[in-house]
C-alpha positions as CSV (number, residue, x, y, z in Angstrom):
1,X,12.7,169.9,141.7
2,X,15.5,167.9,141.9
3,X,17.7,170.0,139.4
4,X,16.0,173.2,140.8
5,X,17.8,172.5,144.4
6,X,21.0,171.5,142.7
7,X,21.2,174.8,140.9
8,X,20.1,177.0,143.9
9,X,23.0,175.1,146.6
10,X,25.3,175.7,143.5
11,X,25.0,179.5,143.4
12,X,24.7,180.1,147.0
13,X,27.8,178.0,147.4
14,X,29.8,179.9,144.8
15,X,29.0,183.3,146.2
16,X,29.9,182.3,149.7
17,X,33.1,180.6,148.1
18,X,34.2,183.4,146.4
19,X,33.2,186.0,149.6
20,X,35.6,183.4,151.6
21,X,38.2,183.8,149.2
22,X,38.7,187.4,149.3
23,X,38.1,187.8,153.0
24,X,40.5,184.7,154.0
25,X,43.7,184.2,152.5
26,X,44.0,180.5,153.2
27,X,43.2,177.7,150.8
28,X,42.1,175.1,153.3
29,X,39.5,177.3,154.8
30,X,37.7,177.5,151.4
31,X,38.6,173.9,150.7
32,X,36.8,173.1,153.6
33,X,33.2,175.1,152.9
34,X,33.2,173.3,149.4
35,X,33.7,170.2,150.6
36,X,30.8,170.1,152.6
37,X,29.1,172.0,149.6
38,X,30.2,168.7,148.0
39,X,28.8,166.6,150.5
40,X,25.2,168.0,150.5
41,X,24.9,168.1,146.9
42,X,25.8,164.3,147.1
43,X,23.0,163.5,149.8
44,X,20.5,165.3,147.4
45,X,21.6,163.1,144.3
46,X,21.5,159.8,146.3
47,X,18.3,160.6,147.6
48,X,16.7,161.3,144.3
49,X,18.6,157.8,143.3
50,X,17.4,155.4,146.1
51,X,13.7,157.3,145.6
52,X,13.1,156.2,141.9
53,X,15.3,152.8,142.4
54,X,15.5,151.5,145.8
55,X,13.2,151.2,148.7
56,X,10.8,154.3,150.2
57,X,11.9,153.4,153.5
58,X,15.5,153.8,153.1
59,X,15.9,157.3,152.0
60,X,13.1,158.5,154.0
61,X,14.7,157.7,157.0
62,X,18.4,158.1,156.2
63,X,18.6,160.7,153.4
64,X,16.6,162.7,154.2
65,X,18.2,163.5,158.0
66,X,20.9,163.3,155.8
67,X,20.7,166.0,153.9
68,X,19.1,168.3,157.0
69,X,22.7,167.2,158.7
70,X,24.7,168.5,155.9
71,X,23.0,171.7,155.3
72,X,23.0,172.3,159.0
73,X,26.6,171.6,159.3
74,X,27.4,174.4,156.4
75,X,25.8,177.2,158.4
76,X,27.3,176.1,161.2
77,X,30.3,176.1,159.2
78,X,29.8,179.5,158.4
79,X,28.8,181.0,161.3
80,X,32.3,179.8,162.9
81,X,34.2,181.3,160.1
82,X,33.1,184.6,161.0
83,X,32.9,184.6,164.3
84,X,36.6,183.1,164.8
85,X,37.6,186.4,161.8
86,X,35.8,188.8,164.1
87,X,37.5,187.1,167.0
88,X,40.8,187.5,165.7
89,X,40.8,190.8,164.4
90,X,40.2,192.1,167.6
91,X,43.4,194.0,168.9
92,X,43.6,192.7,172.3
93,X,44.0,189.0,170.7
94,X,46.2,188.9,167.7
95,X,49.0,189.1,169.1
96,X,48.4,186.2,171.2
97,X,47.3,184.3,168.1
98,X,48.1,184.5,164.4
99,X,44.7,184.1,162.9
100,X,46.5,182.6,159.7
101,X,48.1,179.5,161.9
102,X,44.9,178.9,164.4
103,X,42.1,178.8,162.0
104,X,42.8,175.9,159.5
105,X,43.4,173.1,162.9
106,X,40.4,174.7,164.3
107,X,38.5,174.4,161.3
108,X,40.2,170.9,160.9
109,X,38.4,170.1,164.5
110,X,34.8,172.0,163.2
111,X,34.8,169.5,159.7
112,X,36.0,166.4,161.4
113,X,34.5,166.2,164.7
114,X,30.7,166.6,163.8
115,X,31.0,163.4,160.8
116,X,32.2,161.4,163.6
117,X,30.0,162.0,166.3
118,X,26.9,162.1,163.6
119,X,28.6,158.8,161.7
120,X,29.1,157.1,165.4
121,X,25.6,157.6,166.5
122,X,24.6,155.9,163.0
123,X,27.1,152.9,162.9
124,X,27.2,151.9,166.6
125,X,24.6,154.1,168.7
126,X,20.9,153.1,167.0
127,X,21.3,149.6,168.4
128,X,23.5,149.9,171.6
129,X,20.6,148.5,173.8
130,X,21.0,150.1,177.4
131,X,19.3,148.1,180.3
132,X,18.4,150.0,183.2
133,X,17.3,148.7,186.6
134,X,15.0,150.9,188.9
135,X,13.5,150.1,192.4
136,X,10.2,151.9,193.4
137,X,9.0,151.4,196.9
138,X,5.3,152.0,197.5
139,X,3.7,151.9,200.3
140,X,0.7,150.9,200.1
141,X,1.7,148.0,197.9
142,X,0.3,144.4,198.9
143,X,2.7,142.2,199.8
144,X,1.8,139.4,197.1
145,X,3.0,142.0,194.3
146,X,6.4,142.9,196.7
147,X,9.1,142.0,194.3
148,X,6.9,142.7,190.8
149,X,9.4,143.0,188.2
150,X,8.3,144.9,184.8
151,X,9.8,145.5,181.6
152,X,8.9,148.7,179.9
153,X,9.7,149.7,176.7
154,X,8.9,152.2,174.0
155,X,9.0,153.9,171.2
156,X,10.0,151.0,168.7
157,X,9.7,152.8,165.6
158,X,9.7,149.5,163.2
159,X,9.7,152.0,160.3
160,X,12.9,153.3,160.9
161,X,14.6,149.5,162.3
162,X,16.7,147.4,159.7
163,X,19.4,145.7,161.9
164,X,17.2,142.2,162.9
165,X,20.1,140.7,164.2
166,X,20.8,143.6,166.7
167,X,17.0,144.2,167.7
168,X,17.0,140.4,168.1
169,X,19.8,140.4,170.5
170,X,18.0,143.6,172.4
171,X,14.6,141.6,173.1
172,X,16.9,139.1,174.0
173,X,18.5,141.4,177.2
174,X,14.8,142.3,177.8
175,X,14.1,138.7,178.2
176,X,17.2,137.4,180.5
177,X,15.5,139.6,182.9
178,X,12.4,137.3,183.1
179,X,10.4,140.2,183.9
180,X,7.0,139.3,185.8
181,X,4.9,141.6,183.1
182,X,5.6,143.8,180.4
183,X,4.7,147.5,179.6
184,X,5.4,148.9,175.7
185,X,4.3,152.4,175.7
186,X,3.4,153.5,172.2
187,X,5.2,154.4,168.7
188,X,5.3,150.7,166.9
189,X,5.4,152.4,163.6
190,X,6.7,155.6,162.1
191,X,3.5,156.0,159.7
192,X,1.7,153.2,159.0
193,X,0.8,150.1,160.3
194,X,2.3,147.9,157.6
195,X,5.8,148.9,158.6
196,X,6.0,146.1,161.4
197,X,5.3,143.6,159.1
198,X,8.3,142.3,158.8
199,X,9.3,142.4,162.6
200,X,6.3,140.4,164.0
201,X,8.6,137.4,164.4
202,X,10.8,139.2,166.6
203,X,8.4,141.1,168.4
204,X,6.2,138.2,169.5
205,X,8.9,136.7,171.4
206,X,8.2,139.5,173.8
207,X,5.8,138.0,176.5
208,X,5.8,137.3,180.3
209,X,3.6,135.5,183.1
210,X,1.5,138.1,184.0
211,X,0.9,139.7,180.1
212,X,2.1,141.9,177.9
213,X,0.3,145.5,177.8
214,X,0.4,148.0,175.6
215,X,-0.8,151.8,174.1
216,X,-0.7,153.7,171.2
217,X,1.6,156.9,170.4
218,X,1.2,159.3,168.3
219,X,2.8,157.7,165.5
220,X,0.8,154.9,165.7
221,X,-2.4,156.3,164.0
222,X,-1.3,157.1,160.8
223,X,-1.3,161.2,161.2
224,X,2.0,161.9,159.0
225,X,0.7,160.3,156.2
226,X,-1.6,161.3,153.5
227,X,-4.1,158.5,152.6
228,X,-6.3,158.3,150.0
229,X,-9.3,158.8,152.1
230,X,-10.7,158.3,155.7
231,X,-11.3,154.8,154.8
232,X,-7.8,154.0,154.0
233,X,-6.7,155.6,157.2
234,X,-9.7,153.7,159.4
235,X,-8.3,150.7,157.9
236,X,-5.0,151.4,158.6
237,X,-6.2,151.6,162.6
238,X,-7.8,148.6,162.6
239,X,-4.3,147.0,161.3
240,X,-2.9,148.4,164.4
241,X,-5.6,146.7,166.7
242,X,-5.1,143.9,164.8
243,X,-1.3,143.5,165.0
244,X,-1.0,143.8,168.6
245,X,-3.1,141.0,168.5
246,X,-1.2,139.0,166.6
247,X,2.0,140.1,169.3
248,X,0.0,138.3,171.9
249,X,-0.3,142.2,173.6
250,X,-3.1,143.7,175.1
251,X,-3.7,146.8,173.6
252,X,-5.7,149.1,176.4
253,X,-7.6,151.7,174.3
254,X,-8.9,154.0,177.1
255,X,-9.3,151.2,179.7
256,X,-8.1,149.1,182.5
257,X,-7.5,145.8,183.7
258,X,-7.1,144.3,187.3
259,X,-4.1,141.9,187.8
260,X,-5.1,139.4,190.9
261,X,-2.6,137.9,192.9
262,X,-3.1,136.0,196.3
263,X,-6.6,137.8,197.0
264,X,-4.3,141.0,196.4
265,X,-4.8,143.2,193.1
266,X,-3.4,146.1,191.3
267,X,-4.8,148.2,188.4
268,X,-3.8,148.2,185.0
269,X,-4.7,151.7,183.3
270,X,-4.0,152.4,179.7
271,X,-5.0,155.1,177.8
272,X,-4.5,156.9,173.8
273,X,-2.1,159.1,173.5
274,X,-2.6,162.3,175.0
275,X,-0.3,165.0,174.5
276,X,0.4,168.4,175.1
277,X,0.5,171.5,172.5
278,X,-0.3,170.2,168.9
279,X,0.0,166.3,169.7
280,X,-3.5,164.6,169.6
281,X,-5.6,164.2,172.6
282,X,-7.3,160.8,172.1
283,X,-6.6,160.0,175.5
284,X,-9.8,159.6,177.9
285,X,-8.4,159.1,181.2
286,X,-11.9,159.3,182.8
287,X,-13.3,156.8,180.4
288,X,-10.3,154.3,181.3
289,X,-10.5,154.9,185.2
290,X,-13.9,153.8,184.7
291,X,-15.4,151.0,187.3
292,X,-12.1,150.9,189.2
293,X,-13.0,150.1,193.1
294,X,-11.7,152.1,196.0
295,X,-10.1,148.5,197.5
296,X,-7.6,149.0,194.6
297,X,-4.6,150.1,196.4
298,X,-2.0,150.2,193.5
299,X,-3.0,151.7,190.0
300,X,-0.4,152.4,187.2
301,X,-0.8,154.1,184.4
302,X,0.3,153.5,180.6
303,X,0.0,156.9,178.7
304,X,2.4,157.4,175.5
305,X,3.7,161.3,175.9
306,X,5.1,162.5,179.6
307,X,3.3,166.0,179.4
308,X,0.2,164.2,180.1
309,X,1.6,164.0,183.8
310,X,1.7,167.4,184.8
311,X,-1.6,168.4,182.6
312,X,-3.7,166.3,183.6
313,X,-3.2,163.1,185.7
314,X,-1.5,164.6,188.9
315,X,-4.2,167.5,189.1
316,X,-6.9,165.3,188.4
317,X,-5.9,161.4,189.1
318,X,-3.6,161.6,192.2
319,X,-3.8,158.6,193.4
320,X,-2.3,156.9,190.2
321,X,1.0,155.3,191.8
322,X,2.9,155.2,188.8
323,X,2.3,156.7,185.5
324,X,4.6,154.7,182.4
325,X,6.3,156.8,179.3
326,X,8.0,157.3,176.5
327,X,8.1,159.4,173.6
328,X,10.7,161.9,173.9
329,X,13.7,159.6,172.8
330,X,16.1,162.0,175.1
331,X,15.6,163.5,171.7
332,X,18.7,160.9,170.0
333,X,21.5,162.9,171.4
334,X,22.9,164.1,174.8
335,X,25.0,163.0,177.9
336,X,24.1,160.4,180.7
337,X,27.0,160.6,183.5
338,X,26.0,158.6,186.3
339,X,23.4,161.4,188.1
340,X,24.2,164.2,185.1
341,X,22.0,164.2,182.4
342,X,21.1,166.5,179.9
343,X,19.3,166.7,176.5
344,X,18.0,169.6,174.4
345,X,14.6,167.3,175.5
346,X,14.7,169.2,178.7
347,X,13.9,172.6,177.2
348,X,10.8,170.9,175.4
349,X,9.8,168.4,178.7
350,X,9.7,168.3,181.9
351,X,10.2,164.7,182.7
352,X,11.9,163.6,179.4
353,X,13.9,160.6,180.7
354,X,14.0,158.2,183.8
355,X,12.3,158.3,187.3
356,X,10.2,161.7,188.7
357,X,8.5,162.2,191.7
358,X,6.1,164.5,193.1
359,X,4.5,164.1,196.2
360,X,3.6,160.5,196.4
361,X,3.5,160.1,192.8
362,X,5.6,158.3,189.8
363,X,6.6,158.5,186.2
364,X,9.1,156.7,184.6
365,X,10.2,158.1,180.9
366,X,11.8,155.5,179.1
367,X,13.7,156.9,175.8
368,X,12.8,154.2,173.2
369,X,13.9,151.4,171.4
370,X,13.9,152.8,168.2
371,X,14.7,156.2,166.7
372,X,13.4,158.5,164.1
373,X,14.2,161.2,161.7
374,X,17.9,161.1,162.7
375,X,18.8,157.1,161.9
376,X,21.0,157.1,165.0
377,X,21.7,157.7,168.6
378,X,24.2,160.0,170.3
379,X,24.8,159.9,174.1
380,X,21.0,158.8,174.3
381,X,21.1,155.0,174.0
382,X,18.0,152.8,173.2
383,X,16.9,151.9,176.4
384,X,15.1,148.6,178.0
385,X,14.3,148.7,181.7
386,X,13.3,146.8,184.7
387,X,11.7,148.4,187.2
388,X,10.7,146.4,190.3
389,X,8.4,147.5,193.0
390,X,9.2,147.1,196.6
391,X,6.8,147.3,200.0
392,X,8.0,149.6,202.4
């Protein structure tokens, strides 16, 4: 397999080379297409190395995205080639610009630009832990929870994580904070449960007055894996349950719990993950409103994926004050400008990062601690956040 994709990059590189050569007369431009050629074959080799020799979860979750990266960045590559030819040829521009003496320093920009932004987001961006502070004012909130400061975060994605001192330092910000009680929304693993293994240590020093509450994502049930059988995978599960356990977290599997403070209480609501299009719907809202009385007057909601909110719990749960997220990571790369944002997550969700609200309703999309597929972050830092609720 290994050889067969060698040979196949080989020959589509050495056509393209040649068509280069013919149609460009400049050395640097086809310099340029074979040494990214270079650079993909490489990723392919050293993936097929660290597979037989070194551990699964290393080129799994950085050769891999890897090799996707390079091969995207050839057509890319080519596709600017002959759009800036086309460009050039036409009348009305070349005698603006010599073709010859623009296209090598733009193409100098196109090769060097990408490696650094894609390098950065590795090197610096996967553990450049962002703390975010929101105030939500409620107004039906008891006075004894006026001031309720919780932590939320998500998407933790132990599978991918190998910097302990960095994550370290990040529960650490979490934890300066002395939040009052802690949400973690889902995604502890990439595909199986074993993958936090070697965190719990870190993870346990996560805790705070009131509890620590969590859900499941859609990672977290071992669906991108292929087990041996159902058994395996049941058992798998039952790891989970047990390792959130062992956090000192209350997992909420479609149920709810009522926090009492000062004859004054709030509802706890956490449910599977529930998702929109072909993530799984294990979610039973219903079943985890169950038994909640009417003299409840706040009620917030863990639920892994943000589409849940429009499908399902602002039709059919509206009084849920606040509805907790994660999930879409701000999909590892855009911008955050003080109120600008924007993410290719916006064509795929409508809440996809930080505080929404419609009507008299909340949700709050955190982007994740971790990261997957892509071992970095660009633009879209890991994020821990306090949100504190205020009484009108």
């Amino acid at each position: 397999m290994l050889l067969f994709l060698v040979l196949i990059s080989i020959s589509i590189d050495f056509f393209i080379s040649k068509y280069i050569k013919i149609k460009f007369s400049n050395y640097y431009i086809i310099f340029s297409y074979i040494f990214i050629s270079l650079l993909s074959i490489y990723f392919i080799l050293i993936y097929n190395f660290f597979k037989i020799y070194y551990n699964i979860k290393f080129f799994r979750n950085f050769l891999i995205p890897l090799i996707i990266i390079s091969y995207f960045y050839k057509l890319l590559y080519i596709i600017i080639i002959f759009f800036l030819k086309f460009f050039f040829l036409l009348k009305k521009y070349k005698k603006i610009l010599e073709f010859n003496f623009f296209l090598p320093k733009a193409l100098i920009i196109i090769n060097i630009a990408p490696i650094i932004i894609i390098f950065t987001g590795i090197i610096s961006g996967a553990y450049d832990y962002e703390l975010k502070k929101i105030k939500i004012n409620l107004k039906k909130l008891p006075k004894s929870f006026h001031g309720l400061k919780i932590g939320h975060l998500s998407d933790i994605h132990s599978g991918s994580l190998f910097n302990k001192i960095a994550i370290k330092g990040g529960i650490e910000i979490l934890m300066n904070q002395c939040p009052d009680i802690i949400f973690f929304t889902g995604d502890l693993v990439n595909y199986q449960t074993n993958e936090i293994i070697e965190y719990i240590n870190i993870f346990k020093k996560i805790n705070a007055p009131l509890g620590v509450y969590s859900v499941l994502g859609n990672h977290d049930y071992g669906d991108y894996i292929k087990w041996n059988s159902l058994y395996h995978k049941y058992k798998n599960f039952l790891n989970m349950i047990k390792i959130h356990k062992l956090l000192g977290w209350k997992l909420m599997i479609n149920e709810n719990k009522i926090i009492k403070k000062n004859k004054n209480k709030i509802a706890i609501i956490g449910v599977e993950n529930w998702g929109v299009g072909k993530f799984p719907k294990y979610g039973n809202l219903k079943k985890a409103y169950h038994k909640i009385n009417r003299d409840i007057d706040i009620k917030l909601l863990l639920s892994h994926d943000p589409s849940h909110w429009d499908d399902e719990i602002r039709p059919f749960f509206n009084d849920i004050d606040i509805t907790f997220s994660g999930h879409t990571h701000g999909f590892q790369f855009g911008i955050e400008l003080n109120k600008f944002k924007w993410s290719p997550a916006q064509y795929k969700y409508k809440q996809w990062s930080g505080l929404y609200k419609k009507k008299s309703q909340y949700i709050y999309v955190n982007k994740g601690f971790g990261y997957i597929g892509y071992p970095g972050r660009v633009g879209m830092l890991p994020e821990l956040t306090i949100i504190e609720l205020e009484k009108n």
